[in-house]
N, C-alpha and C positions, 0 to 999 in steps of 0.2 A: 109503492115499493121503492126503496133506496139501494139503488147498488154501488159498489165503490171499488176500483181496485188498488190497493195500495201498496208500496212498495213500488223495485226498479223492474218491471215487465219486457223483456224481449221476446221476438216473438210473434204470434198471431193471439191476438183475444178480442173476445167479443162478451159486448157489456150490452143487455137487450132487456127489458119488459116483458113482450108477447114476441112469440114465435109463430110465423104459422108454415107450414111447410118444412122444405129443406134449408138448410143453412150451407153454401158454397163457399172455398177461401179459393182465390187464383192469384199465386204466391207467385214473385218472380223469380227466376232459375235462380240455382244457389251462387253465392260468389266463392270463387277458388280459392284457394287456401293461399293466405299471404305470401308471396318471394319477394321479401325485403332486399334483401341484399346487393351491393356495389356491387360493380363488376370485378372477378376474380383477378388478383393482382400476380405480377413475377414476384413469387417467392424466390430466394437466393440463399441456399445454402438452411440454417435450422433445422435440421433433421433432427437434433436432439429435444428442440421443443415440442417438436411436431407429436415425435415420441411420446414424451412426458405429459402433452394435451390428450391424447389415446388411450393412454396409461390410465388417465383422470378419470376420463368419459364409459374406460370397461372397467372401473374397480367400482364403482355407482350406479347401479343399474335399477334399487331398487328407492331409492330419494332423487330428489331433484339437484344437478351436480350446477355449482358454481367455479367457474374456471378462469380468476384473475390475473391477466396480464400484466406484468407491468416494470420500467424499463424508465430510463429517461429520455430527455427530447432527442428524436431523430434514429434511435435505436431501429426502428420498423415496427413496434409493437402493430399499428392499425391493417400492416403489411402481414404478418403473423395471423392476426386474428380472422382476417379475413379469407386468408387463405387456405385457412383451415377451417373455416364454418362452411365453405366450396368440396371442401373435399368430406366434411361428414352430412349437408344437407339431403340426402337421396333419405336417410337414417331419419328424418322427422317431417311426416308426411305432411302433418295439420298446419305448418306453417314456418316462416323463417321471418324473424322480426330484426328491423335495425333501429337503434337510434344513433345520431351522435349528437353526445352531452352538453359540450361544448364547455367542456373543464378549465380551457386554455384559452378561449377563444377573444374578442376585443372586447365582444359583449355581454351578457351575464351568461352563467349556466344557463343550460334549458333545463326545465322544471318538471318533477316527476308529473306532476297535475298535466302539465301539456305533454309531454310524451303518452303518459297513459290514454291520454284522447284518442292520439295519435294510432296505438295499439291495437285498441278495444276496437275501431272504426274499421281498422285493417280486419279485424276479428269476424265483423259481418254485425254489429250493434248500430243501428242508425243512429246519425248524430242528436238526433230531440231525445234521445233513450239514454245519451250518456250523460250521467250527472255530473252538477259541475264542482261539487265537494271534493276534495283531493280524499280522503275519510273512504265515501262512497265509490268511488273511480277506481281504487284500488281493491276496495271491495269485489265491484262487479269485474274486475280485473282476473280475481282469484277464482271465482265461481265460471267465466266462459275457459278459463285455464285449465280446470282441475283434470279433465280427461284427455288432453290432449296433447300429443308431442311435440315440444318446442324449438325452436331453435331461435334465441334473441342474441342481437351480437348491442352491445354498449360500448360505445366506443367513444374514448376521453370522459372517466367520469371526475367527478371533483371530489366528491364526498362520498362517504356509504351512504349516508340518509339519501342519498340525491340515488341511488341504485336501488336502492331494499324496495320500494315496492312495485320493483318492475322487472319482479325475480316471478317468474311462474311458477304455478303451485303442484302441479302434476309430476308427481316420481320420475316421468321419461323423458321430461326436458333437461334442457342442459343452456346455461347463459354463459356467453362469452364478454368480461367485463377488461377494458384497456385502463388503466393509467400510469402516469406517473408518480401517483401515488401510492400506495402500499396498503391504506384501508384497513388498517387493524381489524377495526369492529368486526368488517364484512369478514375478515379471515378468521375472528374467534366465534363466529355463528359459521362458521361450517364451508368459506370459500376455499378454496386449494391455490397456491397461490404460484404462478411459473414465470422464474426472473428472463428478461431476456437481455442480454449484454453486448457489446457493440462486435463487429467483425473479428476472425482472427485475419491474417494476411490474405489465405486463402482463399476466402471467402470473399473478399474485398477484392480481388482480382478478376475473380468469376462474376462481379458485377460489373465491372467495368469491360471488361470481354463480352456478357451480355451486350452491353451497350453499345459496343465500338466496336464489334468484331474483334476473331480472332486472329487476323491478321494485321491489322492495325496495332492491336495490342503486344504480339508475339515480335512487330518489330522493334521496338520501345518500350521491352520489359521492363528494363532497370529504370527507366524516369514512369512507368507506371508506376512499381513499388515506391520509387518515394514520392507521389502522388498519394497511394491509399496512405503510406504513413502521417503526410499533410492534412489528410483530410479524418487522421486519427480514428483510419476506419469506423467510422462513423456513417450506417447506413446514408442517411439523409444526404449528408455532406458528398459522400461521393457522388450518390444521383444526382445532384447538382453541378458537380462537376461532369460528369458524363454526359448529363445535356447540354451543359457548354459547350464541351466538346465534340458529341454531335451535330453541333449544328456547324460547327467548323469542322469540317474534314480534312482539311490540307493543314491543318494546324498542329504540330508537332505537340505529341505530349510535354516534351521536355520545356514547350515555351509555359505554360502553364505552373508545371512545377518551379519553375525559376520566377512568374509574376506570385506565385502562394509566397514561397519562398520570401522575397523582398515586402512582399505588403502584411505575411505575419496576421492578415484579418480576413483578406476573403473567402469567400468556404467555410468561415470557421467563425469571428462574430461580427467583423465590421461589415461590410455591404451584405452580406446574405440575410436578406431579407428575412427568410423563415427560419432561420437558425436565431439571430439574435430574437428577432420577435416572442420566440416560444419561451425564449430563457428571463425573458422579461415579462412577460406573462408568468412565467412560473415563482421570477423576485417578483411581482407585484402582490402576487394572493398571499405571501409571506406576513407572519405577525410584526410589527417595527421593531421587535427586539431579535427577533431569527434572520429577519433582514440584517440586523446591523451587525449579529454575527458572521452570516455568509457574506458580506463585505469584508470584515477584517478577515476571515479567512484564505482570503486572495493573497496577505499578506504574509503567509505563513512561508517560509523558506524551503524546507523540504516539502514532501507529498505524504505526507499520514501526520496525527495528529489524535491524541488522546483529551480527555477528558480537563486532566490537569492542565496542561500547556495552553489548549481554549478558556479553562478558565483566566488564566497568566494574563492570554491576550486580550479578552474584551474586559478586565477588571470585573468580571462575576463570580461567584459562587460557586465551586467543583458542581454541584447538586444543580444549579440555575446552569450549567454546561452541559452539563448530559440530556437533561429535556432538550436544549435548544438544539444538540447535535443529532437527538434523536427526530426533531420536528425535520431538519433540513432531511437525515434520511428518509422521513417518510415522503417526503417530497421528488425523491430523488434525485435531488442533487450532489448529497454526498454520498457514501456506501458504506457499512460499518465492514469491517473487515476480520478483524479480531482482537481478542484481549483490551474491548473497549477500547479499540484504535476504527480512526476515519481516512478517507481520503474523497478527493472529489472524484465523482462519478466519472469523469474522463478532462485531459487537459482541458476541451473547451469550456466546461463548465468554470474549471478554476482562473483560465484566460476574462471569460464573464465577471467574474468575481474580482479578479484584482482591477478591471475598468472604472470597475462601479465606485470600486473604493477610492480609486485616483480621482472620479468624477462627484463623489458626490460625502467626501469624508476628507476635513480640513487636514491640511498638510502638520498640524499640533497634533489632532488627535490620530494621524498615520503611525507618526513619529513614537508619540507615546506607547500607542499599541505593541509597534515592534519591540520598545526600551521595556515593556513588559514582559515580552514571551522570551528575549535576549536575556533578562534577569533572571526568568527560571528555568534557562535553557543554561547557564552556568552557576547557579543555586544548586541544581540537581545533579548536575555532574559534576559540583564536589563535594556533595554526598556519597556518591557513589563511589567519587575514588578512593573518601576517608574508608568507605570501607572495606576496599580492596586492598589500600595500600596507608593500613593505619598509623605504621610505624613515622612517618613522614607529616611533619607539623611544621606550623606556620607558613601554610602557602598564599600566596596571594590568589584570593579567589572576591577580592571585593572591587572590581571595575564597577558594578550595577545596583543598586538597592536590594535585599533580597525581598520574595516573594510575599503576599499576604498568605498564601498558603502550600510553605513549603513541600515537599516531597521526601517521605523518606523510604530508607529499605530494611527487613530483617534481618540480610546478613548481604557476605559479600556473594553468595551466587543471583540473588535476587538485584543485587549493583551490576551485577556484569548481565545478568539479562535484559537489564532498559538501557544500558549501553549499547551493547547490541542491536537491542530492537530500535533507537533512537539516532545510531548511527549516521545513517545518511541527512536527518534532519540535523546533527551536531556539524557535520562536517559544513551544510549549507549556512548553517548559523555563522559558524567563523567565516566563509564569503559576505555573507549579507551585511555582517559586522565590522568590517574593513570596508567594502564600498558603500557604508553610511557613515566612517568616520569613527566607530568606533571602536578605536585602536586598540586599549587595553582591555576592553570586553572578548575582540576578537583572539590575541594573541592567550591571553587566560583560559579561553576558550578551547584553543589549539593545545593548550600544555595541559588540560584538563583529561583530553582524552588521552594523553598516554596511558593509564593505567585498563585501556578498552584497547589499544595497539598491543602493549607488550601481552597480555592474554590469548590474543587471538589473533596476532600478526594485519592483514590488508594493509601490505607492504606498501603497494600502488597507491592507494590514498592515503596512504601514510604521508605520503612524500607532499600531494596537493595541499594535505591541512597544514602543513609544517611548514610548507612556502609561503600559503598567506600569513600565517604566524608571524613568522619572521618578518614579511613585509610590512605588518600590524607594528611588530616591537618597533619596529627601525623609524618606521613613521609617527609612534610617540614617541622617541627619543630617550628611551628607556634603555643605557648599556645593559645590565643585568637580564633583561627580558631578551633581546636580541640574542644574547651567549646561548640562554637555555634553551632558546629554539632552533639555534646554529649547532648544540649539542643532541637536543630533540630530531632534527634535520640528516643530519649526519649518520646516527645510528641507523634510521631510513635507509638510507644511502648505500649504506653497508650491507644490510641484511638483502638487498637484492645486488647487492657485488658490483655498486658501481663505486670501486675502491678511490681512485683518486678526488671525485665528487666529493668523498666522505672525508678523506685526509682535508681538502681546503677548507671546508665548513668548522672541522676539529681544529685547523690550528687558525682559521678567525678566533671562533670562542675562547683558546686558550693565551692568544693574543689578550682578548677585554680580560679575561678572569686574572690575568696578570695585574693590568693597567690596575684594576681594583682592588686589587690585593686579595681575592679571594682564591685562599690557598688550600682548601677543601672539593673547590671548584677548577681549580686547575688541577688537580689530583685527580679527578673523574676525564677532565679531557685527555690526560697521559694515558688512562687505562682506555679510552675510547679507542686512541692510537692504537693501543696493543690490539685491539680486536680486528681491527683492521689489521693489520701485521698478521695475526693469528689467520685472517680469512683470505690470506694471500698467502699463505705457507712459508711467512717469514720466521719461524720460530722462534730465534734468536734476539729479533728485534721486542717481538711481541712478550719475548718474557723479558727482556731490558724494561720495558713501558711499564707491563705488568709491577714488577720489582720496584720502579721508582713511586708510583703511585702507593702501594701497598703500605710502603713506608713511611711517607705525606699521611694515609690515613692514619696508622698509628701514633705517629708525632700525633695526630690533632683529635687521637681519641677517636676515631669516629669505628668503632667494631663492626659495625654494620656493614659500610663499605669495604672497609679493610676484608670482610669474608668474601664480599663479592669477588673483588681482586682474585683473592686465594684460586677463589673458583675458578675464575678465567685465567690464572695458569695452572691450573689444574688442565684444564681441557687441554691448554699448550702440551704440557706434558704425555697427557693419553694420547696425542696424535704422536708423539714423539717413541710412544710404546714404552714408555719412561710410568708404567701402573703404580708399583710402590713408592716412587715420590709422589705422585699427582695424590697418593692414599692418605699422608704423611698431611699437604696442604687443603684437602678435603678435610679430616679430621677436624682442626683446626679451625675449619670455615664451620663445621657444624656446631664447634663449642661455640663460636661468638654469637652462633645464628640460633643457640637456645632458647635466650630469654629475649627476643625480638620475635614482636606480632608477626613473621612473614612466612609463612606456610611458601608459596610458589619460588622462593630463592632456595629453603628447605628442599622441595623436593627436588631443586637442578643440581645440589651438592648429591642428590642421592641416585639421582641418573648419572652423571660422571663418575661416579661410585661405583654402580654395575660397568662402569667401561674399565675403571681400574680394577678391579680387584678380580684375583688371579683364581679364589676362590668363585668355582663358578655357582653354585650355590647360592652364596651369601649375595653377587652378585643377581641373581635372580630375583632375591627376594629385595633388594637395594630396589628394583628396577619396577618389581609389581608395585613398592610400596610408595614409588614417588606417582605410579598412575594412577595410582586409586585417587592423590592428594590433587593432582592436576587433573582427574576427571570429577572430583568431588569440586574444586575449584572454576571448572567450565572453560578451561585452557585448552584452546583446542589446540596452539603452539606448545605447550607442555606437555600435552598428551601424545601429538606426533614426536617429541624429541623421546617419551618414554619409549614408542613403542620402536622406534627406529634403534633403540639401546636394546630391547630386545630381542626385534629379529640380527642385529650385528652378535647377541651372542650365541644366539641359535646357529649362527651363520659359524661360527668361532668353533660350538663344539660337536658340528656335523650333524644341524638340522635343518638342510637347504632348504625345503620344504614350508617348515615353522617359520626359517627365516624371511621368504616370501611374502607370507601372508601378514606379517608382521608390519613389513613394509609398503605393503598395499593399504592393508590400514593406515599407516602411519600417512602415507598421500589422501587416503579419503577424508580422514580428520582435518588436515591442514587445509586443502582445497585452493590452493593456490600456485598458481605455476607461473609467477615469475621470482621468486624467491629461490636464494643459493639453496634453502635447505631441499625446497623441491625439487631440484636439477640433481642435489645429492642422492635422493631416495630413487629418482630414476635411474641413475647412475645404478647405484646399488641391485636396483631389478633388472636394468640391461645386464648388470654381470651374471646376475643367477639364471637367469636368461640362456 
């Protein structure tokens, strides 16, 4: 007789010929149900993830729930997970299983084949029973799994293939998987996916107070706070500091934050061992083309960055940018944020980034990179302002080569929204552009964004980009550039009321506009004068300035300015209570400002309109019709000057009330309080007050 048993058998069996009697089995006592698990760590604060892990585990009750961590280096994710697989373990009787992956670690992955070993053996399978096929292992994986509840925690995995078959199969388990990476795949088969992000301030204190006492800590608040901000709240970072610090007890917080401080690396990437290590294992598993993008993007001047502008800088394809910016997020390094805009995951990351690039990308190709994203970082912002301020030709806008693949917009509100959202990266642009010497890049730069200042005021950094400007013209030796930014400067100056600042800058500029005989340009410096005059309640003066320019323009033709003029003594006039002359010079300003592309000059002749005219009516609708053009236009400074014309007439014909609200709007819109006009609208609600 042949008997055979085939297949993987666990178990007891018995393979016999003849029997005679009884057959006995004396099995030995069962083994417990695996507790894998590290010891329970100090959680600190995430109660929101904790939630959102709860949330996960009771909305799936009836499949088997995957529950993906994942964070960048040092966040706590392995800190998170574990301390919540502690706090739901009682909930899965059959067993608690750990691996770690070793996604990040010096030496390879560990391999689902040897994990599964690992597993099954835990499981009560003896080792001659487990096969050694990865195929089969995963197999008999799923089959001792099916009936019983799980609890596996995965911690640092690298891949999804490196997870998937050491996901249990039984409806009542639940896997807890860490990485820094994102795992697509695993999240479109059905994992749930929970970001975890570094400390707020909070949070970061109550670690450190963990650590140090609340004594120690309550007497050296203020050098703990800017401890947690050094250490960029960053779990990791501060427990490092905190055991430094522990183990020094006499050692004052404030000496620490003063050696972070001057070394600008420890805690953060040079000596800290596990800090930098991790971030170098995370640039090492990188493709050499995502590598050499998150290199150049160390380079980038502001902190966010789109699609277009990484193409600019590494010389790629918009298409070939967006996978590689998509590769780094999955990595998390960077973090997509919105409207197809990045930034890096936290300063230390972007601190990593720019080392690497100093250490291991030639000082030609540094140079280049920047001369690229600087060429369509002033490429696109004079697009943007042709189409804001289209009337206005022949600017110099060519310091830099332009782009291989320019940017364009469909109208001017779509110009004034990546103005806006581009802002802080434009402004950085024109520093990085000046302290690398690129004088007329930087200053073109600077003059570029006026048509993103005069829309929407940011009085205060008005002033910062208009200084380096200026410092840019002067250092190419550019008289003409130097005026317009002395002019550019100036206006700044004014509009947050530091009047003599703005008079010396005015009459440098109309000094050179002299010297060069440009008498169109010395014409605007005289009206500049008057505005100042006008914002000091010189009247008299201010309509002399007003009148002599007004006249310059018409000698030399120029209609367009000449209406501005008009305007601004019109406005002289309305403060003078002088309405039907100011109605008379308004008029005037509207025929010239007809047949000119300029809708936002348009509608400030038509707010000065509602101030003048005695017809309250007509002024009303003067008033709605210039808001609609400055809210259709995205002027948040036009929109407050509309509604601030409104509540003054509310105010006028006894609707205290209306008027209020008018003006509280008009402050919400503007959002700025170091500007005259802010000081005025508070003024205005202290009176109704």
């Amino acid at each position: 007789m042949y008997n055979e048993a085939g297949g993987i058998v666990y178990g007891s069996l018995v393979q016999a010929r003849n029997i005679f009697g009884g057959v006995h089995f004396h099995e030995a006592a069962s083994l417990p149900a695996p507790s894998q698990l590290p010891p329970r760590p100090r959680l600190i604060d995430r109660e929101a993830a904790i939630a959102e892990l709860d949330a996960l585990r009771e909305d799936a009750t009836d499949v088997p729930v995957t529950a993906l961590i994942t964070g960048s280096v040092g966040v706590g994710k392995t800190v998170l997970s574990l301390s919540w697989a502690h706090m739901i373990r009682s909930h899965y009787p059959d067993g608690q299983l750990y691996a770690e992956l070793r996604g990040h670690s010096d030496g390879d992955p560990a391999s689902p084949q040897e994990v599964l070993g690992d597993f099954l053996h835990a499981l009560g399978i003896p080792a001659e029973l487990i096969p050694g096929e990865p195929a089969q292992r995963a197999a008999l994986y799923r089959t001792v799994t099916q009936d019983q509840r799980l609890l596996v925690v995965l911690d640092d995995a690298f891949t999804a293939a490196q997870v998937r078959p050491l996901l249990p199969a039984s409806p009542g388990s639940i896997t807890v998987v860490t990485s820094r990476y994102r795992l697509a795949s695993l999240v479109a088969q059905g994992a749930r996916g929970v970001y975890v992000d570094r400390f707020d301030a909070a949070a970061s204190l109550a670690l450190l107070r963990d650590a140090l006492g609340s004594d120690r800590l309550d007497r050296q608040l203020e050098a703990a706070a800017e401890l947690v901000e050094l250490c960029m709240r960053l779990p990791l970072a501060l427990s490092v500091a905190a055991a430094r610090l522990a183990g020094r007890p006499s050692w004052p917080l404030r000496a620490m934050v003063t050696a972070l401080a001057e070394e600008q690396q420890t805690l953060t990437i040079g000596d800290d061992v596990a800090l930098r290590s991790a971030l170098d294992l995370s640039y090492r598993a990188l493709h050499p083309d995502a590598a050499r993008l998150y290199r150049l993007l160390g380079l980038v001047p502001g902190n966010t960055f789109g699609g277009d502008a990484t193409a600019a800088l590494a010389d790629i394809s918009r298409m070939e940018a967006r996978r590689l910016l998509g590769e780094l997020t999955d990595a998390n390094l960077l973090t997509d944020i919105s409207d197809g805009r990045y930034r890096f995951h936290h300063a230390l990351v972007r601190l990593h980034a720019a080392q690497l690039v100093t250490a291991e990308d030639q000082r030609e190709a540094r140079e280049g990179a920047e001369g690229r994203l600087l060429a369509w970082y002033l490429a696109t912002a004079a697009r943007a302002e042709r189409q804001l301020r289209p009337y206005r030709t022949g600017l110099p806008r060519d310091a830099e080569p332009p782009p291989a693949e320019p940017t364009d917009f469909g109208g001017p509100q779509d110009a004034l929204g990546w103005l806006a959202s581009e802002r802080a990266n434009l402004s950085a642009a024109v520093t990085l552009a000046h302290a690398r010497g690129r004088e007329v890049t930087s200053w073109q730069l600077a003059d570029a964004m006026w048509a993103l200042f005069l829309y929407m005021g940011h009085h205060v950094e008005r002033v910062g980009v208009e200084e380096t400007g200026l410092a840019a013209a002067r250092a190419a030796g550019d008289a003409y550039a130097e005026a317009k930014m002395l002019n550019r400067l100036g206006l700044s100056l004014n509009d947050l009321g530091r009047y003599d600042d703005a008079v010396a800058r005015f009459d440098e500029a109309l000094e050179i506009w002299r010297r060069l005989g440009e008498r169109g340009r010395e014409a605007g410096s005289l009206r500049r004068l008057g505005l100042v005059a006008a914002g000091r309640g010189d009247h008299d003066a201010a309509i002399a300035r007003f009148t002599a320019s007004i006249a310059m323009y018409r000698e030399l033709g120029a209609d367009r300015k000449a209406a501005l003029g008009l305007t601004d003594l019109a406005g002289v006039l309305v403060a003078q209570g002088r309405g039907p002359d100011a109605v008379i010079h308004l008029e005037q300003a509207r025929g010239l400002l007809r047949g000119v592309d300029d809708p936002y000059n348009r509608a400030r002749v038509g707010i000065l309109l509602g101030y003048a005219q005695i017809d309250h009516e007509q002024a009303d609708r003067e008033l709605r019709s210039a808001l609609e053009i400055m809210s259709q236009l995205g002027s948040s400074v036009g929109r407050a000057a509309a509604l601030e014309g409104l509540g003054e007439l509310a105010e006028r014909t006894g609707r205290p009330e209306e008027a209020y609200h008018c003006y509280e709007m008009a402050l919400e819109v503007l959002g700025e309080a170091e500007s005259a006009t802010y000081l005025r609208l508070r003024g205005r609600l202290d009176h109704l007050t």
